[in-house]
Biopython code that builds the backbone (N, CA, C, O; Angstrom):
import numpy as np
from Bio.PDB.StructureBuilder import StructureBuilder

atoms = [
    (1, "UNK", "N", (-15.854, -17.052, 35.404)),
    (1, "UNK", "CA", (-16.869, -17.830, 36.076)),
    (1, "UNK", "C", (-16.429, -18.053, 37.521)),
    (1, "UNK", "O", (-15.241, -17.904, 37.809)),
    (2, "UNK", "N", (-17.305, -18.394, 38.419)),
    (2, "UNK", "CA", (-17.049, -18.456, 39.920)),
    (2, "UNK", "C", (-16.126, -19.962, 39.910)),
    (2, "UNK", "O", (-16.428, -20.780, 39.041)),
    (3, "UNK", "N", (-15.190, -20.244, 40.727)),
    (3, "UNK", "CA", (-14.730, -20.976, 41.047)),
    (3, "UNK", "C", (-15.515, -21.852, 42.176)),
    (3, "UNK", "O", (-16.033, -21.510, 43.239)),
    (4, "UNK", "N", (-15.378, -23.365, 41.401)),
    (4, "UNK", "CA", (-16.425, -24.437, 42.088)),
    (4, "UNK", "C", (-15.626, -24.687, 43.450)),
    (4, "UNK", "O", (-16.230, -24.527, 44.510)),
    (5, "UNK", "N", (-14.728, -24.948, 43.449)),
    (5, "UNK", "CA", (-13.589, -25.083, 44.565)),
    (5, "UNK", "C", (-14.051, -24.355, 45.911)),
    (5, "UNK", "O", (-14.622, -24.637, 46.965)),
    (6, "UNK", "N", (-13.293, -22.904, 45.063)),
    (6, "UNK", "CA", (-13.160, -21.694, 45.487)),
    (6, "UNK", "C", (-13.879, -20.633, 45.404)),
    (6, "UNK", "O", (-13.349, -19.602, 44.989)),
    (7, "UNK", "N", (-15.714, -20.650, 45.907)),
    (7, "UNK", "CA", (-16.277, -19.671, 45.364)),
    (7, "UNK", "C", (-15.856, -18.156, 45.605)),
    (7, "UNK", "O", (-16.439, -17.219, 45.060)),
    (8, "UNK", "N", (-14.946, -18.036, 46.344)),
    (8, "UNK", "CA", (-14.115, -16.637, 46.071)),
    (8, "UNK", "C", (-13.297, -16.257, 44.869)),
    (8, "UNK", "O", (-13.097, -15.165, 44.336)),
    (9, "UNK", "N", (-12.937, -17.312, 44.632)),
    (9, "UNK", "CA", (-11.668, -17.235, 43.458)),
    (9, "UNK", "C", (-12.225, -17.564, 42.221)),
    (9, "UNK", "O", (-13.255, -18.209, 42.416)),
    (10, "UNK", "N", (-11.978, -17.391, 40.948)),
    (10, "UNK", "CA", (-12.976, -17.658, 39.614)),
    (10, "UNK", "C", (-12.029, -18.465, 38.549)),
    (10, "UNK", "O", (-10.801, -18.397, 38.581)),
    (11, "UNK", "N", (-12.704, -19.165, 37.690)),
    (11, "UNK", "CA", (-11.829, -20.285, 36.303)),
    (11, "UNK", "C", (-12.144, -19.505, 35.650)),
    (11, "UNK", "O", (-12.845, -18.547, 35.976)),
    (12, "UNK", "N", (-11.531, -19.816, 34.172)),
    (12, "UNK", "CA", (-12.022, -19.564, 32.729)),
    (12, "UNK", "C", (-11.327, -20.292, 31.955)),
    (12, "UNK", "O", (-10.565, -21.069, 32.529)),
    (13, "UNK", "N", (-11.332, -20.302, 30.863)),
    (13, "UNK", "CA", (-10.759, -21.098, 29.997)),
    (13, "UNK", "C", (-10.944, -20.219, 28.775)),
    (13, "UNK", "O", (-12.031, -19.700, 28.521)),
    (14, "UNK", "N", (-9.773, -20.049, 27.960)),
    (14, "UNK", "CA", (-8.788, -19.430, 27.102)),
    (14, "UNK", "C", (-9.291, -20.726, 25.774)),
    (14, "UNK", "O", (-9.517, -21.928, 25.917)),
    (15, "UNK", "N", (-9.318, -20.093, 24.866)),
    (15, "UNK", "CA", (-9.087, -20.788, 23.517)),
    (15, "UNK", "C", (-7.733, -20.763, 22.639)),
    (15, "UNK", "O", (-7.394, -19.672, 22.180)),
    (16, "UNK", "N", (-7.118, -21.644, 22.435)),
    (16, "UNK", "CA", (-6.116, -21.384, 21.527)),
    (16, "UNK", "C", (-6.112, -21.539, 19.929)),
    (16, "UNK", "O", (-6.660, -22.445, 19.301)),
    (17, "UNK", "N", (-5.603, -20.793, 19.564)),
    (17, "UNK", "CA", (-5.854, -20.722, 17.443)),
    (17, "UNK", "C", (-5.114, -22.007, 16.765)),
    (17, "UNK", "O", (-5.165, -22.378, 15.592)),
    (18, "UNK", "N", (-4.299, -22.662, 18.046)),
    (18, "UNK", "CA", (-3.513, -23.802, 16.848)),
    (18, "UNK", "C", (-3.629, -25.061, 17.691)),
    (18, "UNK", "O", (-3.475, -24.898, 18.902)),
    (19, "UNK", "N", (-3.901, -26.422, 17.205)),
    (19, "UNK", "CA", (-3.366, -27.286, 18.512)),
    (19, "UNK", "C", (-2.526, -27.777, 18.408)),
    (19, "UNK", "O", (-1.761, -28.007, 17.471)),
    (20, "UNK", "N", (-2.580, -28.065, 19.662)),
    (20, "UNK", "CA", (-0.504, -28.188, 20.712)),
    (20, "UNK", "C", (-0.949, -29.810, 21.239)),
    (20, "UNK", "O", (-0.491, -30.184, 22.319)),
    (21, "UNK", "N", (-1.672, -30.564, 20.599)),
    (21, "UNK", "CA", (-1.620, -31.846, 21.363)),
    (21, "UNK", "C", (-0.189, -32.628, 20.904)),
    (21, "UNK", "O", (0.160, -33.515, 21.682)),
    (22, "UNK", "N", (0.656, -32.403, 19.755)),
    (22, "UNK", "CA", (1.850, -33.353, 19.352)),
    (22, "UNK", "C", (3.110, -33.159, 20.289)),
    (22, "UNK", "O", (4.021, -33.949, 20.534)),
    (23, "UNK", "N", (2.883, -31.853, 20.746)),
    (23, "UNK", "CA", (4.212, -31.144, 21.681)),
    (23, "UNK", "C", (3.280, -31.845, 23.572)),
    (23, "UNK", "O", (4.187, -32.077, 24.371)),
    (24, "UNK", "N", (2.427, -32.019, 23.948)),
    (24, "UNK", "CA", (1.863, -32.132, 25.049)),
    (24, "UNK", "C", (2.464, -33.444, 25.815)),
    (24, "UNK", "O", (2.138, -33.532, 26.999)),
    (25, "UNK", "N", (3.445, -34.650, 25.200)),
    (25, "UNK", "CA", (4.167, -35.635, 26.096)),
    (25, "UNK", "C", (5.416, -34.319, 26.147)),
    (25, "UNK", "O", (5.297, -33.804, 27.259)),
    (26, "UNK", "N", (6.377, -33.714, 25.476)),
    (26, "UNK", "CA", (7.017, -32.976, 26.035)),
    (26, "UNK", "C", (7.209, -32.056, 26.790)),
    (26, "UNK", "O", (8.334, -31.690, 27.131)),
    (27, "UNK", "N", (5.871, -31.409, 27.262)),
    (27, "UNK", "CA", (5.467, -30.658, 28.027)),
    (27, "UNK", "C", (5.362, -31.084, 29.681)),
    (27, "UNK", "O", (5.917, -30.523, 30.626)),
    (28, "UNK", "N", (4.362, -32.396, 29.697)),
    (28, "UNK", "CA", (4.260, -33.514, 30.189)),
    (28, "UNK", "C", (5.868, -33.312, 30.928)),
    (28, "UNK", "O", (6.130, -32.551, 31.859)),
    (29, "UNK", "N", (6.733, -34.146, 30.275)),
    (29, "UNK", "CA", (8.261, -34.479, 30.338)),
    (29, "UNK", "C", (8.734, -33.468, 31.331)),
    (29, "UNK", "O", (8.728, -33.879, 32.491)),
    (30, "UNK", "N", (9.115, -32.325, 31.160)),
    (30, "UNK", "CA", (9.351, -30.969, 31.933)),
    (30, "UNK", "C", (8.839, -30.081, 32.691)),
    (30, "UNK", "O", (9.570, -29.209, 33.159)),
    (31, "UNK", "N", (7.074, -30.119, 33.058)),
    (31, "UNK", "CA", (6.732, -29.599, 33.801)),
    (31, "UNK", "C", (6.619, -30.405, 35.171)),
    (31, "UNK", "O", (6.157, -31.539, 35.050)),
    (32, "UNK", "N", (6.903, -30.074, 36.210)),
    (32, "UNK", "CA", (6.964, -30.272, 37.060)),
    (32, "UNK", "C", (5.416, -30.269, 38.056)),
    (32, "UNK", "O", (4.858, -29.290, 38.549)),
    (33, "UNK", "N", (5.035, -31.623, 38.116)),
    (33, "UNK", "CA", (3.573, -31.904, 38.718)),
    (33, "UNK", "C", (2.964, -32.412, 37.769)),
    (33, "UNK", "O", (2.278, -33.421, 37.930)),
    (34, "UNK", "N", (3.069, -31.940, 36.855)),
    (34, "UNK", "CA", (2.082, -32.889, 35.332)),
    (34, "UNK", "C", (1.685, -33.671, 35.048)),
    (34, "UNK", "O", (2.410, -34.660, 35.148)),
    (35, "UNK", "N", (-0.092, -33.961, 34.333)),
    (35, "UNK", "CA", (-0.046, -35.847, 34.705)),
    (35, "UNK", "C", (-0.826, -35.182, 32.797)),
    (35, "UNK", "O", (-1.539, -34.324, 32.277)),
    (36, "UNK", "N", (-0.136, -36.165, 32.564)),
    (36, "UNK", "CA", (-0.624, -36.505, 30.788)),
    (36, "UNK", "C", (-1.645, -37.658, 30.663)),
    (36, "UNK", "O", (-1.422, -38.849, 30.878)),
    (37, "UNK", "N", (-2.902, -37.040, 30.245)),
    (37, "UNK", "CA", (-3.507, -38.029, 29.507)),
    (37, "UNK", "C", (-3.371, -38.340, 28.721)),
    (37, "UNK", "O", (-3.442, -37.251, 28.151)),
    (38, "UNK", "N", (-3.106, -39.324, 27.597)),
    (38, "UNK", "CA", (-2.661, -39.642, 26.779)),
    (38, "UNK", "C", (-3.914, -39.622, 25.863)),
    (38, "UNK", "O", (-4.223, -38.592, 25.264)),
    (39, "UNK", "N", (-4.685, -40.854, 25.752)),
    (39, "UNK", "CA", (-5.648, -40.735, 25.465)),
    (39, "UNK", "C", (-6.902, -39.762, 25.301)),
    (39, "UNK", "O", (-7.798, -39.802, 24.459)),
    (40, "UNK", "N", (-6.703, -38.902, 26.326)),
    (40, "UNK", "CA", (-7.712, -37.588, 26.410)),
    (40, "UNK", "C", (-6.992, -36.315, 25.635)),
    (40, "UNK", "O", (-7.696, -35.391, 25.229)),
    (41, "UNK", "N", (-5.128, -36.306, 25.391)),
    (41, "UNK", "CA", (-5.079, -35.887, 24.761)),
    (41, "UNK", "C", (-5.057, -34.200, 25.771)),
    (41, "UNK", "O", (-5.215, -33.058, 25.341)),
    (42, "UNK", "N", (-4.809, -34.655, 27.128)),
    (42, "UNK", "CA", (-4.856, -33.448, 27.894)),
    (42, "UNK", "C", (-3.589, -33.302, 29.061)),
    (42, "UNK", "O", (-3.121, -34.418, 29.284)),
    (43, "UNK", "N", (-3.130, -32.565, 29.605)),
    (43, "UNK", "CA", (-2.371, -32.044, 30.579)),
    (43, "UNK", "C", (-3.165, -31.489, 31.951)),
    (43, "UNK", "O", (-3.994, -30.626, 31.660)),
    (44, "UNK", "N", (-3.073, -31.868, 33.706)),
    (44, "UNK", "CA", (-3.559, -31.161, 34.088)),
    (44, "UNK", "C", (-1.843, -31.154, 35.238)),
    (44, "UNK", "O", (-0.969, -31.980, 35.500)),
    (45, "UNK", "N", (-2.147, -29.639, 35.623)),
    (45, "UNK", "CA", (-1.504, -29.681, 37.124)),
    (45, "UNK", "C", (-1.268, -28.410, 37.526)),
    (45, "UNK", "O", (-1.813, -27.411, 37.058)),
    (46, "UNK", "N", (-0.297, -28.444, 38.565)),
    (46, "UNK", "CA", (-1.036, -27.042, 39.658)),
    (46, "UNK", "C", (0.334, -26.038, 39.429)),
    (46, "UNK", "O", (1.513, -26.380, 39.336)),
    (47, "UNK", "N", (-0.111, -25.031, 39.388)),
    (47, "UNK", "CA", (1.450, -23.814, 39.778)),
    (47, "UNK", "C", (0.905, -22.490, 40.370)),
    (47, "UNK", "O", (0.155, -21.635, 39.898)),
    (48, "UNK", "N", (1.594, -22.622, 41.675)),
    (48, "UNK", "CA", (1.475, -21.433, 42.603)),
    (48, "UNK", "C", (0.169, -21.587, 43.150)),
    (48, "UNK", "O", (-0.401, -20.508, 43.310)),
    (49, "UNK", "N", (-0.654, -22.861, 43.574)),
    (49, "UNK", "CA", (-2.064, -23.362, 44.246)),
    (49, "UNK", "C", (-2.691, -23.124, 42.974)),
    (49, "UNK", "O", (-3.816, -23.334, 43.426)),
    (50, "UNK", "N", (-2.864, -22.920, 42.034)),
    (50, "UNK", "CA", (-3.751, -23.132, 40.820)),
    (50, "UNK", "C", (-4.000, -24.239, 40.430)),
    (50, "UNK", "O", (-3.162, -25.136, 40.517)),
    (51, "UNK", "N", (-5.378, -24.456, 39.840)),
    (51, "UNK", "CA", (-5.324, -25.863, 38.913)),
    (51, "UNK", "C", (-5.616, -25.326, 37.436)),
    (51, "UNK", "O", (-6.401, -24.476, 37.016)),
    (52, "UNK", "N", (-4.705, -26.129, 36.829)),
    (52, "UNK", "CA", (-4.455, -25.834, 35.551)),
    (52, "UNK", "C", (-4.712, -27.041, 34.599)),
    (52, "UNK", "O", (-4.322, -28.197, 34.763)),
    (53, "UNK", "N", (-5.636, -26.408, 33.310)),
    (53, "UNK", "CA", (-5.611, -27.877, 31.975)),
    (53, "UNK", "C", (-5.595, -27.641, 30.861)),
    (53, "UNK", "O", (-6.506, -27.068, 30.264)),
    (54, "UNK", "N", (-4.533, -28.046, 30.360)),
    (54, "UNK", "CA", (-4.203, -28.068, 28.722)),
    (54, "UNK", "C", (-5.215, -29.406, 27.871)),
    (54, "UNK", "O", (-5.424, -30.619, 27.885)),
    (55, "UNK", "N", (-5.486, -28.515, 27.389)),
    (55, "UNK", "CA", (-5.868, -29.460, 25.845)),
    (55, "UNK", "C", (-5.848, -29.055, 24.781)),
    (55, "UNK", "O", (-5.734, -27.841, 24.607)),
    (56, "UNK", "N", (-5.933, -29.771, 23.908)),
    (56, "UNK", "CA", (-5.522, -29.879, 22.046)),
    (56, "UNK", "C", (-5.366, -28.449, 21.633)),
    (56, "UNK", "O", (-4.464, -27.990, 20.933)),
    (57, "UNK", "N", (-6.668, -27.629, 22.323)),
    (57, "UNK", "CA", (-6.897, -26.435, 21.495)),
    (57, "UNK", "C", (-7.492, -25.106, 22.595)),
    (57, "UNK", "O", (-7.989, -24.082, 22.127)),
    (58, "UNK", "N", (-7.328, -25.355, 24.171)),
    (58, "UNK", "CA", (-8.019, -24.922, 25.043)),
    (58, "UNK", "C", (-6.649, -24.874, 26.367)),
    (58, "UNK", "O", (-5.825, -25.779, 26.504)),
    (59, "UNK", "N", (-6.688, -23.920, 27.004)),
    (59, "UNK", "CA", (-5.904, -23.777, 28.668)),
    (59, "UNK", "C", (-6.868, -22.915, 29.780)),
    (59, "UNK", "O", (-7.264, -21.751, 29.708)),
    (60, "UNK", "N", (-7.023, -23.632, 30.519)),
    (60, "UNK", "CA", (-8.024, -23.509, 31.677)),
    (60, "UNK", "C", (-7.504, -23.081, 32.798)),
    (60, "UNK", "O", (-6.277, -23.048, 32.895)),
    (61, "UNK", "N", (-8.262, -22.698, 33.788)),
    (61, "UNK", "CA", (-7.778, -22.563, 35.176)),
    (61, "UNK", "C", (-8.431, -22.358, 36.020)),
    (61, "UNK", "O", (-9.392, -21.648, 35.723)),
    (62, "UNK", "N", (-8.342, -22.826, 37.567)),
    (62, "UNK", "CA", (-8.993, -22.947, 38.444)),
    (62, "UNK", "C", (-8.412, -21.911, 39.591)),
    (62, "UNK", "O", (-7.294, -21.447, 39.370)),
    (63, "UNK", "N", (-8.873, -21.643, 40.409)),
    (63, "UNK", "CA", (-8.757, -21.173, 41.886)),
    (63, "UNK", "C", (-7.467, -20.172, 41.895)),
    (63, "UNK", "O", (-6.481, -20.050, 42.622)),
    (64, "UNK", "N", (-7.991, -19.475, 40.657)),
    (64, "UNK", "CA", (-7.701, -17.848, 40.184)),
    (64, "UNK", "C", (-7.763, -17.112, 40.779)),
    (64, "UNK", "O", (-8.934, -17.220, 41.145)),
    (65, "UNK", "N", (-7.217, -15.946, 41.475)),
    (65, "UNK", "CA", (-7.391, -14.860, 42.309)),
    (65, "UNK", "C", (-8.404, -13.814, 41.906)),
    (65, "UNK", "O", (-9.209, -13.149, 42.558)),
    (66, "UNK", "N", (-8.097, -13.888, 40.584)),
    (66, "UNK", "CA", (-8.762, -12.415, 39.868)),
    (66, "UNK", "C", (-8.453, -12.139, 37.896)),
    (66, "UNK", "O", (-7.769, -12.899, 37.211)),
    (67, "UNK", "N", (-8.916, -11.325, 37.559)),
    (67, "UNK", "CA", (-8.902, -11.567, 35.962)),
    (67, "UNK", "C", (-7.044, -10.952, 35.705)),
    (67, "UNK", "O", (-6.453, -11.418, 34.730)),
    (68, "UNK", "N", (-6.372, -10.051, 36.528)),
    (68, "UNK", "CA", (-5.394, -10.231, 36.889)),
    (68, "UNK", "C", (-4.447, -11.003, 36.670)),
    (68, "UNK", "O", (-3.399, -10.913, 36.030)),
    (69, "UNK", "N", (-5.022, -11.928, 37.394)),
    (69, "UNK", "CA", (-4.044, -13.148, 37.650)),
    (69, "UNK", "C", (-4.377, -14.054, 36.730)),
    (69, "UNK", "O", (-3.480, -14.896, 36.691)),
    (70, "UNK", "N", (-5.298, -14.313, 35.910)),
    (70, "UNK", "CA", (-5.716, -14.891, 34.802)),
    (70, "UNK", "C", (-4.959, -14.775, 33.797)),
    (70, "UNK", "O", (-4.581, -15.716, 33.099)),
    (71, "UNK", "N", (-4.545, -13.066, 33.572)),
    (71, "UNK", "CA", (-3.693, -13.144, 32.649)),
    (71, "UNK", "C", (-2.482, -13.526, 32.704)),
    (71, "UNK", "O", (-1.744, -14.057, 31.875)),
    (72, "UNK", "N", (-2.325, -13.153, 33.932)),
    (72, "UNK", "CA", (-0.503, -13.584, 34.302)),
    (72, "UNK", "C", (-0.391, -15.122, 33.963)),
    (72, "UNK", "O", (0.667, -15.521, 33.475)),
    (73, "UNK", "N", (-1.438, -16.017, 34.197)),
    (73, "UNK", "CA", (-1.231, -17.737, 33.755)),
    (73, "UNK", "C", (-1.310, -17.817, 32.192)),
    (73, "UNK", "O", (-0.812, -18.708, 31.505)),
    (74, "UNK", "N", (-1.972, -16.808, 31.777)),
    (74, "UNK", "CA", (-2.073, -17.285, 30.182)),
    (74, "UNK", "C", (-0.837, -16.604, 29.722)),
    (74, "UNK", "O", (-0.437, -17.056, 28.649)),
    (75, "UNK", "N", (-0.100, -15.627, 30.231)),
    (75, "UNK", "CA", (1.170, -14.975, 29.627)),
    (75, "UNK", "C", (2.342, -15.872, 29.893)),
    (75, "UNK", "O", (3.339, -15.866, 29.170)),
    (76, "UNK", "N", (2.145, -16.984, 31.409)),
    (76, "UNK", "CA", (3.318, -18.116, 31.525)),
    (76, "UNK", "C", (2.778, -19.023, 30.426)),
    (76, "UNK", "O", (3.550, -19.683, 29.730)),
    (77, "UNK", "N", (1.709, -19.054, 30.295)),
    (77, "UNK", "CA", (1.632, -20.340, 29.283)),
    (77, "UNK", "C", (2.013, -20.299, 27.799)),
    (77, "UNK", "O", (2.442, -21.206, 27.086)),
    (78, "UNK", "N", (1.746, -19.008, 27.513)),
    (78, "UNK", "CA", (2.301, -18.667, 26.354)),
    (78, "UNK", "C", (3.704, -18.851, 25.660)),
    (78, "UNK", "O", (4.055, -19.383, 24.607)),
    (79, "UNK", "N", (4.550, -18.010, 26.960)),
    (79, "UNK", "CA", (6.048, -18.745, 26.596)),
    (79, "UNK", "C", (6.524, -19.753, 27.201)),
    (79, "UNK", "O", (7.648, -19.935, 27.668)),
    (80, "UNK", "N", (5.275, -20.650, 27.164)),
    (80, "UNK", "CA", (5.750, -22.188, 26.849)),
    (80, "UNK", "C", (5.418, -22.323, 25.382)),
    (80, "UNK", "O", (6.236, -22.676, 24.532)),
    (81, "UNK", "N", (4.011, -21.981, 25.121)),
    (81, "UNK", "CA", (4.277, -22.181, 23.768)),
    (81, "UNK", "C", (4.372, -21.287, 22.765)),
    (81, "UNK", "O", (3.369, -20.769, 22.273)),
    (82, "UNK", "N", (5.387, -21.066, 22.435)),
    (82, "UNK", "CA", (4.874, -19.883, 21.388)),
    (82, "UNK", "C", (4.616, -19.703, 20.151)),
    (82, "UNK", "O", (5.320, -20.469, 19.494)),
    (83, "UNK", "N", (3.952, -19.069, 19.500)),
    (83, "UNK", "CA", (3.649, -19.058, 18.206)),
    (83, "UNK", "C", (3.732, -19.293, 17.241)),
    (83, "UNK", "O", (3.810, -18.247, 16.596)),
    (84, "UNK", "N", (3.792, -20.562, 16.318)),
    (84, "UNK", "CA", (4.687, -21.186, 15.583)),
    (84, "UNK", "C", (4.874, -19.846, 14.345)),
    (84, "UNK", "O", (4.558, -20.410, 13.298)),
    (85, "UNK", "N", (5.086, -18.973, 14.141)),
    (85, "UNK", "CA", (5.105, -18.012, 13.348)),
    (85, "UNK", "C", (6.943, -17.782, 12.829)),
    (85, "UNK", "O", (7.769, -17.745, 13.741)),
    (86, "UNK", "N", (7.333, -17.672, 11.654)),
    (86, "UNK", "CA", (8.571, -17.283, 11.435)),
    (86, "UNK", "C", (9.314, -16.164, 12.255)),
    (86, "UNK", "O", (10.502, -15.960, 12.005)),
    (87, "UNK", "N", (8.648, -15.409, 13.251)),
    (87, "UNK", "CA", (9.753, -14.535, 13.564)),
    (87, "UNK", "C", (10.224, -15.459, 15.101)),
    (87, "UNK", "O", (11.278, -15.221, 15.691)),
    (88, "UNK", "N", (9.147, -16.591, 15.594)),
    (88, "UNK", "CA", (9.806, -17.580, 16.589)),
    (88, "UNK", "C", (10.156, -19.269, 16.386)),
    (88, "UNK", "O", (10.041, -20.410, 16.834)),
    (89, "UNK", "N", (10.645, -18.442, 15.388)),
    (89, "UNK", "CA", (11.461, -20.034, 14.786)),
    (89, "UNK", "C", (12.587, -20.066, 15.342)),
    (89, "UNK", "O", (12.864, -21.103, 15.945)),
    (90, "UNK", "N", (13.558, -18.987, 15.320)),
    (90, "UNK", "CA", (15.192, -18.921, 16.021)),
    (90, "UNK", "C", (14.814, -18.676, 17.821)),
    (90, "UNK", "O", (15.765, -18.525, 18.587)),
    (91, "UNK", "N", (13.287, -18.658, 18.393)),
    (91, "UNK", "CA", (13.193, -19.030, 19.855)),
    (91, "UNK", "C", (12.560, -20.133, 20.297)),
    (91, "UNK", "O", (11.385, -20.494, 20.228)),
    (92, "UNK", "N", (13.120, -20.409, 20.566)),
    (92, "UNK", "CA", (13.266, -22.052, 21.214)),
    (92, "UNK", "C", (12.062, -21.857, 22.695)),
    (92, "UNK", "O", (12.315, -21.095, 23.628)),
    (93, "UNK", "N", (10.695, -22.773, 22.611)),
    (93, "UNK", "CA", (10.095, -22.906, 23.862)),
    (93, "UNK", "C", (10.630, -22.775, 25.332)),
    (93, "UNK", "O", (11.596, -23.468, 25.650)),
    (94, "UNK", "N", (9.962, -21.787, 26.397)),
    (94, "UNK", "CA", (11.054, -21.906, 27.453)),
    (94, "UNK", "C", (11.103, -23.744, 28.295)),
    (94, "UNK", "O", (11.991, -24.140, 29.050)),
    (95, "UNK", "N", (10.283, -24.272, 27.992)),
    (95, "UNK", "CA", (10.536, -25.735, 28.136)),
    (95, "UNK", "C", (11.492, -26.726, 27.823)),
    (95, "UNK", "O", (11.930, -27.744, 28.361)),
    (96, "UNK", "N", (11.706, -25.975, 26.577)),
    (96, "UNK", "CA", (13.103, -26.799, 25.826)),
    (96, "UNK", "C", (14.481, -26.596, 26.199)),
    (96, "UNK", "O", (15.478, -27.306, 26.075)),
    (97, "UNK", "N", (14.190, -24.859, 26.938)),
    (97, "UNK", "CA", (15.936, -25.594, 27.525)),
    (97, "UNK", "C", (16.062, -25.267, 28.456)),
    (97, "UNK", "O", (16.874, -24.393, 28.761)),
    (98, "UNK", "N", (15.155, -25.966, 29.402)),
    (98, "UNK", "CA", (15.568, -25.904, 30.928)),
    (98, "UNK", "C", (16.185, -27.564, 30.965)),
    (98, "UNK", "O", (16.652, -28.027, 32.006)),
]
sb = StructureBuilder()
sb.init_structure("model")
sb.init_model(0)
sb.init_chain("A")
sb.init_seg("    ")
for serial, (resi, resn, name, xyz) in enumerate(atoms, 1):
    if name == "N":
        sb.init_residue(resn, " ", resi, " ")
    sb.init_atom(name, np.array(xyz, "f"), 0.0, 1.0, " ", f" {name:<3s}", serial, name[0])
structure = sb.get_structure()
């Protein structure tokens, strides 16, 4: 979609299959710029001039370059969280040990 901001630059928003609202004060905790809603149950903040928002079951983004670069934010966001699946049980979130 066109970016409201940035009508050069475009958002979208990503669906996720599991929600991540119980891990989102630790996320909160370690990302750097982060403001936690608590109540809403959401994350927003910026990396590399982007605006970025986590929620329960959804990761968004604003003032995107290109579908490109879309993916490149959903591939950082990913290994933040990753898949609660048995083969990333022995990998630890890259959040957790910085």
């Amino acid at each position: 979609m066109p970016c409201l901001a940035m009508p050069e630059r475009i958002r979208f928003i990503a669906e996720l299959d599991t929600d991540i609202s119980e891990i989102m004060p630790y996320m909160n905790a370690v990302l750097d710029g982060a403001i936690y809603n608590h109540e809403g149950k959401n994350i927003t903040l910026k990396k590399d001039g982007k605006c970025i928002g986590v929620h329960a079951r959804e990761f968004s983004g604003a003032k995107v370059i290109d579908l490109e670069d879309a993916e490149e934010l959903v591939e950082w966001f990913k290994n933040l969280v990753p898949e609660p699946t048995a083969k990333n049980a022995e990998r630890p979130p890259a959040w957790l040990s910085e």
